[in-house]
Backbone as CSV, one residue per row, in Angstrom:
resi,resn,N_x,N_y,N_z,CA_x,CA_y,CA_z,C_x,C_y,C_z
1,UNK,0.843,-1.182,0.000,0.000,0.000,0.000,0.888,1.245,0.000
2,UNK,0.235,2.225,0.041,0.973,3.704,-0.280,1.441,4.493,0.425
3,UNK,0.751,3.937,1.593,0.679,4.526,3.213,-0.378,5.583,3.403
4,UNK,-1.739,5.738,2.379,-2.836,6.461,2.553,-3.733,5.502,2.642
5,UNK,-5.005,6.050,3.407,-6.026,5.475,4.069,-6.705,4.681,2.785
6,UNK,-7.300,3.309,3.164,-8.095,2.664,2.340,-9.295,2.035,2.917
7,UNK,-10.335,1.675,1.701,-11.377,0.374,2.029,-10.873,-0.814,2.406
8,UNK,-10.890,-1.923,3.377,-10.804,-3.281,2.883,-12.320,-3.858,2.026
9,UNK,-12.214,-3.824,1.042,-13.454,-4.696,0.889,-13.927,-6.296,1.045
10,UNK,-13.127,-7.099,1.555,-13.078,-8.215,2.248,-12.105,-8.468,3.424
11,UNK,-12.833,-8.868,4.102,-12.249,-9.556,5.541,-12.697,-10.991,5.862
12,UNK,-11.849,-11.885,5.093,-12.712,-13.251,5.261,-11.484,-14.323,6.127
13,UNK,-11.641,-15.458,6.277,-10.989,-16.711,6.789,-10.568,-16.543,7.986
14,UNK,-10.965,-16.015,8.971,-10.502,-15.554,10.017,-10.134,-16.875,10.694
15,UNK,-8.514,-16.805,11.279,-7.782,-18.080,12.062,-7.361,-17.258,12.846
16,UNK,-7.574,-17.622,14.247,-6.380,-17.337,15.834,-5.538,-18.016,15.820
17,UNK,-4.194,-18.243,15.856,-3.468,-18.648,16.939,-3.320,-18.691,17.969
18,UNK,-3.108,-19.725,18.527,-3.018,-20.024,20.036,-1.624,-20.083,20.390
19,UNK,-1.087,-20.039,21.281,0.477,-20.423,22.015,-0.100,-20.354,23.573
20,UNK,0.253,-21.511,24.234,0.410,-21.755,25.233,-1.414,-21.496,26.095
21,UNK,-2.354,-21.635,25.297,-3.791,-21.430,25.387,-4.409,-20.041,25.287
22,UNK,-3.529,-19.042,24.756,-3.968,-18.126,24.665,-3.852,-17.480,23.061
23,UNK,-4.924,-16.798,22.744,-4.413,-16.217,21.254,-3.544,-15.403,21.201
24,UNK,-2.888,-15.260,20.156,-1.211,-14.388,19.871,-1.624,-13.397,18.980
25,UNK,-2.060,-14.408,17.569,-2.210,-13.705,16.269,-3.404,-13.888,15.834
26,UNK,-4.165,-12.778,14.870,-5.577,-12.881,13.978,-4.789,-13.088,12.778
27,UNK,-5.247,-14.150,11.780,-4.771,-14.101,10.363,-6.259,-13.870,9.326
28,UNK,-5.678,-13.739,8.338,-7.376,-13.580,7.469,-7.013,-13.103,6.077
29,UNK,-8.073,-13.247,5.245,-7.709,-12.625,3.908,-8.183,-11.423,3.861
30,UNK,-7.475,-10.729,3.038,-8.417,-9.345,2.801,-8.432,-8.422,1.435
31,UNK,-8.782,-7.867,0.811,-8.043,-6.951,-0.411,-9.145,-5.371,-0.527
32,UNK,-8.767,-4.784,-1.672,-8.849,-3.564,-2.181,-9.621,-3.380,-3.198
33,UNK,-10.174,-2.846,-3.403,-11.005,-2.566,-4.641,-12.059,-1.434,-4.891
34,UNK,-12.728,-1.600,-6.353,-13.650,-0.713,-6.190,-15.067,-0.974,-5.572
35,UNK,-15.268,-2.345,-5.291,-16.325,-2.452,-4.318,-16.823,-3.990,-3.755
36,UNK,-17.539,-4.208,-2.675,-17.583,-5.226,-2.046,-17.407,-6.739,-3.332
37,UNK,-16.534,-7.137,-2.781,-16.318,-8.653,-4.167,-15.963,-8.126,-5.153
38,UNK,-15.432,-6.913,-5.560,-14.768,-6.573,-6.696,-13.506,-6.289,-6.766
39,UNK,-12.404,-6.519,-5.948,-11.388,-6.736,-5.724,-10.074,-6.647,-6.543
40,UNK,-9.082,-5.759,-6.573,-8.086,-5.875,-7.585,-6.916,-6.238,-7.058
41,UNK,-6.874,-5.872,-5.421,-5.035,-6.628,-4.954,-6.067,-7.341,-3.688
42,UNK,-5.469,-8.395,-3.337,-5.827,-9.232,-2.310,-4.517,-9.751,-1.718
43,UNK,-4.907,-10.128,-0.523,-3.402,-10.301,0.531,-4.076,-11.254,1.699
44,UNK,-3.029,-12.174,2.629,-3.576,-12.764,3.492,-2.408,-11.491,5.000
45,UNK,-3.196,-11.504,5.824,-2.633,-9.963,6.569,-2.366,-11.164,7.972
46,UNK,-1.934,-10.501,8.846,-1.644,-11.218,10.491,-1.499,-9.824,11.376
47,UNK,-2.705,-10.149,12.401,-2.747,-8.901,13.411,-1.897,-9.308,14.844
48,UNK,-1.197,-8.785,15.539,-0.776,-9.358,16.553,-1.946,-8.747,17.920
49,UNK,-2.292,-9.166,18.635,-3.131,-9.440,19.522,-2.554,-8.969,20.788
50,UNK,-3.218,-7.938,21.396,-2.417,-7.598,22.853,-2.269,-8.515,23.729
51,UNK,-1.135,-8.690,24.410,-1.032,-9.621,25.294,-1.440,-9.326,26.958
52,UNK,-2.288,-9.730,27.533,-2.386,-9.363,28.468,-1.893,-10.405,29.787
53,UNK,-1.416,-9.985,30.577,-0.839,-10.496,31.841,-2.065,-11.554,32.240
């Protein structure tokens, strides 16, 4: 990306990771486009998850 603000127009497959029984990471697909399911770059992304004590 460009480093300016965008749509995701999909947010699908959503997987947690777990380590040690707790979640770490969100993974998922997602992409860009001109509108919902019309999509021109698509990417699979990984969020890291606050860890709390």
């Amino acid at each position: 990306m460009t480093g300016k603000p965008f749509t995701w127009q999909i947010f699908e497959r959503p997987f947690l990771l777990f380590e040690n029984g707790k979640p770490t990471h969100l993974f998922a697909a997602t992409g860009t486009g001109p509108g919902m399911y019309q999509v021109d770059k698509t990417w699979n992304m990984v969020i890291p998850l606050k860890q709390t004590s």
